[in-house]
Each structure stands twice: as C-alpha cells, then as structure tokens.
N, C-alpha and C positions, 0 to 999 in steps of 0.2 A: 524287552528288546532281545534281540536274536539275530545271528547271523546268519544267511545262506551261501550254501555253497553247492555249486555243480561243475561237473568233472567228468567231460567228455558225452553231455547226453546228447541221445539220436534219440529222434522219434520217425517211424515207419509205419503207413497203415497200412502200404501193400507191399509184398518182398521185393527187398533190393530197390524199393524208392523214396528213401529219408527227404522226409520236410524238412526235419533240423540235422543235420547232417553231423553233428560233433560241436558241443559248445563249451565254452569254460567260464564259469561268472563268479566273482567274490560278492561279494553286494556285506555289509559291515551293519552291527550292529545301531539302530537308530536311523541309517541313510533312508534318505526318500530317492529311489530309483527308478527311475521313469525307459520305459523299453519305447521307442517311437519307431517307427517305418510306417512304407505303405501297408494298403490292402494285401493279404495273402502270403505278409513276408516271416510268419511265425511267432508271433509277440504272444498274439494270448495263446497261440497253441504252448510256450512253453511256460505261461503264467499259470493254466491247467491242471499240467502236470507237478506246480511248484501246489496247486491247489489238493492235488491226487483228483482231480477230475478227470485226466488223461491219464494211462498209462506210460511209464517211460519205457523203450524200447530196447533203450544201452546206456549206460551212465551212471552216476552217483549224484543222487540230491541230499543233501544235508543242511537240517533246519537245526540250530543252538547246536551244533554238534554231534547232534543224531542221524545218524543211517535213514532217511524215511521213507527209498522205495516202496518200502511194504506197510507203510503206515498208515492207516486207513484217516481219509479227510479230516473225519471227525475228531480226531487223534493227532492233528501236527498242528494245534493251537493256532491257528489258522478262520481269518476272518477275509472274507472274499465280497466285494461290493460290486454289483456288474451292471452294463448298461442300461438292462428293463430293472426297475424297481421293484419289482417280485414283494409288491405289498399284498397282504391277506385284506381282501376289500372288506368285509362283514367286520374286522377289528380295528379296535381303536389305534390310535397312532402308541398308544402306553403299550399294549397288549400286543401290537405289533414287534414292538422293541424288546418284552418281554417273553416271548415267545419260545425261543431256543431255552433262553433260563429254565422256563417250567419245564419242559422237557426232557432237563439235567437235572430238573428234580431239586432245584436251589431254592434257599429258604425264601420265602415271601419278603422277607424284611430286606434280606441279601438285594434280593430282584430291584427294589422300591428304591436302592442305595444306586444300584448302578445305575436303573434308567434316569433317574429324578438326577444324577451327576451326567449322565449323557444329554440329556436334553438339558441341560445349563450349558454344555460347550459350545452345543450347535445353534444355542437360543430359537427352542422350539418346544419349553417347558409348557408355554399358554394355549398350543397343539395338540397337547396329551391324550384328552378326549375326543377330538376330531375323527372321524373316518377318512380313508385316503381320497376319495372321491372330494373331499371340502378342502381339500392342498391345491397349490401351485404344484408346476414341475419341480420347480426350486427344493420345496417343500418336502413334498415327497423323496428326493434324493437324499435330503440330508436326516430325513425318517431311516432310511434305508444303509447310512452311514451310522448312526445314534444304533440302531439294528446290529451292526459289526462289530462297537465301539464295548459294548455292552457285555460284549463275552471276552473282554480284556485279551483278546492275543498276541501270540509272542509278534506276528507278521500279520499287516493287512496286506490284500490284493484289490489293486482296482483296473476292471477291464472297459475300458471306455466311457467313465460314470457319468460324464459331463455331453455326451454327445444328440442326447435327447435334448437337450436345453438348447434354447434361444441365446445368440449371441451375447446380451446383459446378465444372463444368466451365468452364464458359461464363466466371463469374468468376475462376477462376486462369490460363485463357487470354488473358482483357484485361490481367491482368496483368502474363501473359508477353510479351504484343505491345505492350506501352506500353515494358516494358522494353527489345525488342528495337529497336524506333524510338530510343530512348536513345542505345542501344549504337552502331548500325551509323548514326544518322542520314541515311537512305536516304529517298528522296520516299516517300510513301504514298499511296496511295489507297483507301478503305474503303468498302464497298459495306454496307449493314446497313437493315431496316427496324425493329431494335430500338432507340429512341429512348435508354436507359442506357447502350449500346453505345456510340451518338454522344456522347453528354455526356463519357464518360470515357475517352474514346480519341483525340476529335481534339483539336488544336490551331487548327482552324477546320471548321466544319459548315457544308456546303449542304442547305437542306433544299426537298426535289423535290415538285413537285404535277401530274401531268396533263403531263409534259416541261418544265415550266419550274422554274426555281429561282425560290421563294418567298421566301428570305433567307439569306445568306452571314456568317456573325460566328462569333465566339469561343463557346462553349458557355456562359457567364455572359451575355454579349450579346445571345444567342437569349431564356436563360431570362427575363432583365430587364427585357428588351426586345424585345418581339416586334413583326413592321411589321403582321402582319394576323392575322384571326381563326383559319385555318390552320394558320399558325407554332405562336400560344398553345395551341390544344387539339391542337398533334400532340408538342409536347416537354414533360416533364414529368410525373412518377411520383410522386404520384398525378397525374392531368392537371388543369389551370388548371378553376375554375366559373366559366363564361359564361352568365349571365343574362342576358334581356330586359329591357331598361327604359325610360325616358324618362327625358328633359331636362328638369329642375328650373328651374332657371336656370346660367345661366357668370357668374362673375366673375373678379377679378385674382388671387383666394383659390385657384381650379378650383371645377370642375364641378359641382353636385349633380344627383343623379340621383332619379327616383322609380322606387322595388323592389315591385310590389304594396303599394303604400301607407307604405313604410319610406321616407324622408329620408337616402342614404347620399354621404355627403362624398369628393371625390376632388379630387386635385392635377393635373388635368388639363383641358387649353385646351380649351375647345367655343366657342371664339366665332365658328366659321362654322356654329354648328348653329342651328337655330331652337327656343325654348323647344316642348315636347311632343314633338322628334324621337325616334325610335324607335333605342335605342343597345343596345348588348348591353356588362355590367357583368364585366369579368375579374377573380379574386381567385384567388390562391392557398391550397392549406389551412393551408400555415404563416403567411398572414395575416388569418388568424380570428379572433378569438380566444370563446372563450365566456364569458359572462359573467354575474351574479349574479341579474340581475334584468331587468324593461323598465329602458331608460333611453333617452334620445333617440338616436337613430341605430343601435339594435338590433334586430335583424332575430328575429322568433318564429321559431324551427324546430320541426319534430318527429323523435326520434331514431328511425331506422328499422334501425340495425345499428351496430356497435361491431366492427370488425377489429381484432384484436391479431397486431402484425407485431414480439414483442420489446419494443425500445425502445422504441418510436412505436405510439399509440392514434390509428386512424383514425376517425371517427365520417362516416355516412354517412346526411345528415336532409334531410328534405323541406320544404320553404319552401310556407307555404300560399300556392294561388295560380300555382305556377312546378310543371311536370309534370317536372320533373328531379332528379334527387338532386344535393345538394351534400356534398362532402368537407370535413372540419377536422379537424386534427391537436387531439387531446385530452389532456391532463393526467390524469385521471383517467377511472373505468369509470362511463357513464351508464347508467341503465336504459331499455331500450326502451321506446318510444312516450311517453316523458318529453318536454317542452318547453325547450328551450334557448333564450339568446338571442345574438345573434352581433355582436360588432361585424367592420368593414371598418377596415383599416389605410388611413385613405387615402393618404398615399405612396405604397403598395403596390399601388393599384386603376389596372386598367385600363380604357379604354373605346373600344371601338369603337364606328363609323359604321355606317350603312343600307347601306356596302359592303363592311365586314368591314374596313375599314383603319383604325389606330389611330391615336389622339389624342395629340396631343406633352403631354411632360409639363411642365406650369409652373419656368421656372427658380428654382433658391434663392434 
C-alpha cells in the first residue's frame, strides 16, 4: 500500500497550452480511486504520468513518499492494466503472467509462488496453459490483471480495462475488481468514463472536466451532493433533470422557484439571489413522484415514452414550455401522449446559480 500525492501538476505538450492546467490530489493509502469524465477531459493523460509514461510538465508527484518525477516507470512499483490486453500470443497464459518476473531475474520457485497465488484470486488457475487466442474477452482481462498482480506493487493503474467487454462482462468484471481491492488491498487507481463504473467501484471519485477536477467525494457525496451543474448531469443513471427557472422568492423555509408557470418548493438558501434570477432546477427521477391530479405544486407533463428496464418503469415526458425531456421512475404503465402531473420532493431538489454552482441546502 502506498500513498500518492500531486501538488500542482500541468501537463503541456505545446507552449503555453496546458491540458491539465494545475491539479492537487491526495488519494491514501489502500483507497481504490476511480478518475471518471468524458472523452478528452485528462484522466488517463494524468494516470500516465502517475505511470511515468508521460512526462510531467510542472508539479510534484509523490508515490509512498518519494519525489518520483524523475523516477523511471520501471522504478515506482507500479503495475498499470490498460484497455487492449497487450497478451504475448505464442505464450501461455502461465508464461504470460510470468514474464516481467524472468526479466527481473526472480527465482523460478519465486515466479511459480506468485503466479500459481494470482491465478487462485482471479480463478483462472485451470487457464494456465491455454494461449490467449483459447480465452474469452473476460479471460484474457483478468490474464492481463493476474500479469499486474504478480509483480506485487505498491499502486495498480487501470485505464479503461472493462471497455472492450460486452455489457455481462463488464458487470462480473466490477465485481471481480471490487473483490480483488478487498483481497489484496493495494492502492488503486481507475481510469473510466463510464459513470456506473465510478459509482460502484470507487471508495472516492474525482470527477474531470477540460484538466481540472470538478469534485472529489465518496460516490453518495457526489450523487447527493453535487458543487456544480457538471458534477449533477455527468453522474447518475438515469442522469439528474435540470430545468430552467426563476426565483420566486427565498425564505428561512428555502427557495421557490417559478417552472413555466408551476410554484415548486425547495429546501435551499438563495438569499444572495435576487427575486426573478435565472436558476436551473435539479431533480432526480426517483424524486418525482406522479400524481392523481392538478393540485398546488404539480407540474403538467405529457408522456412521450415508457422504458421498461425489468423492475423499474422509466417514463420520459415533456413539460410544456421546457424543450427537454424529463425522466421519472414510474409505478405503473402510462399510455403515450397521456398528461401526468408531477410533484418535486423538495429536500430532494436542487438549484443552481447563473454560474452553474449549487445552492447550499437549508440546515434541519
């Protein structure tokens, strides 16, 4: 186990145009940390550099305590697992896993100790012989983790390892890497732009916009609380409905908002906003709820599709007025193009500012 730590890194590959513009992360010995955003927003570029596969540009990175700008890959106890499976095809899955070992020159018996203990964690001991061509994709991933496992590091890196795999896949693989952070409680690092991925694999989530970290918390933390409009609509399956609205009035009660003509109640401070400012209203679809009829603080909608995902009836209705669909988790099957009316949970309601950053919530 090992701590890392970075303090103020930039990365620039042409002058004067930082991808990651200045970052600060603690990440604690043992944590599995999962870096999530979209395409292009710097996650593996600065999982690279935590790798020394990129150069750092400005900054301090520090693995267990050591300075390891200048520390060459091979050299910061460092195991990196990446999305292509980088199997040697002509070796066995044993020889595979083996591989790095011989090359450090470790004793035969050593080697036979560690892979023969890797492949009991990942149960892919009856594989040993196989070439990678006679695997699943499954298979082969967790060749290619048992491969990482084996050279015991202080830090694993994993840069999108689940993304080649089929959706059945993908879920008995979280399973298996939540397990194996269990098992071995080894630092983690997780590279993913699949927001379920983060939810249910880390122990704390940074989530990436454009090279900066946007919010650092626990996966409840994120979801319950998000600091800006960002955070809300990048985590969360279905994702948060962020509407446009105005300021009603604020009092000591929280905020009301006007929804295209609706009156919706929320537990949140606006008393630096000015009555009519322009807010965007967050709700969740699990705090929806639909309800019988008009009554005060229910919103008309029109239903424009019904998803049946199993257990959970999504409904996806149009708000006159608002050119977006909203989501809500449904009890029963509505008939299309039917009127529903919705109330807002407000405990549950968020709201941001004219800058996308959210409103604190009134204490109990």
């Amino acid at each position: 186990m090992a701590a890392v730590q970075l303090r103020n890194i930039r990365k620039a590959y042409t002058r004067d145009h930082y991808v990651i513009p200045g970052l600060d992360l603690d990440i604690e010995p043992g944590e599995f940390m999962v870096f999530v955003g979209p395409s292009g927003c710097g996650k593996s570029t600065l999982l690279r550099m935590i790798a020394g596969l990129e150069d750092i540009t400005e900054g301090d990175l520090h693995i267990a305590g050591t300075l390891a700008n200048d520390v060459h890959a091979s050299r910061r106890g460092i195991a990196m697992v990446f999305q292509s499976y980088a199997l040697y095809p002509h070796m066995s899955v044993y020889d595979n896993m083996a591989f790095a070992l011989k090359l450090a020159k470790t004793s035969p018996e050593e080697i036979d100790t560690r892979v023969m203990r890797a492949a009991q964690i990942l149960q892919i001991t009856h594989l040993l012989q196989r070439k990678p061509k006679a695997l699943s994709g499954g298979q082969r991933q967790r060749v290619a983790i048992g491969r990482a496992i084996v050279r015991e590091p202080k830090v694993f890196l994993f840069d999108e390892p689940l993304s080649n795999l089929d959706a059945a896949l993908r879920l008995q693989m979280r399973v298996e890497l939540a397990k194996l952070h269990q098992e071995l409680g080894t630092t983690m690092i997780y590279v993913t732009h699949d927001q379920v991925e983060a939810m249910t694999l880390g122990d704390r989530i940074a989530v990436f916009n454009a090279g900066r970290i946007e919010q650092i918390g626990t996966p409840l933390a994120l979801y319950h609380a998000p600091r800006n409009l960002f955070v809300a609509g990048f985590l969360g399956s279905p994702r948060m409905n962020l509407l446009p609205c105005t300021l009603d009035q604020s009092s000591p009660q929280g905020a009301r908002v006007n929804l295209v003509g609706h009156h919706v109640a929320t537990r949140r401070d606006a008393a630096g906003q000015a009555p009519g400012a322009a807010l965007t209203l967050g709700i969740r679809p699990e705090h929806l709820s639909v309800v019988a009829g008009p009554q005060p603080g229910a919103i008309a909608a029109r239903v424009d599709l019904v998803e049946h995902l199993g257990d959970v009836l999504l409904g996806y209705v149009e708000i006159d007025g608002i050119d977006q669909i909203v989501t809500v988790k449904l009890q029963h099957e509505l008939p299309l193009g039917a009127t529903v009316y919705l109330l807002c949970d407000a405990n549950a309601c968020h709201l941001f500012d004219a800058d996308g950053h959210a409103l604190p919530l009134l204490e109990s």
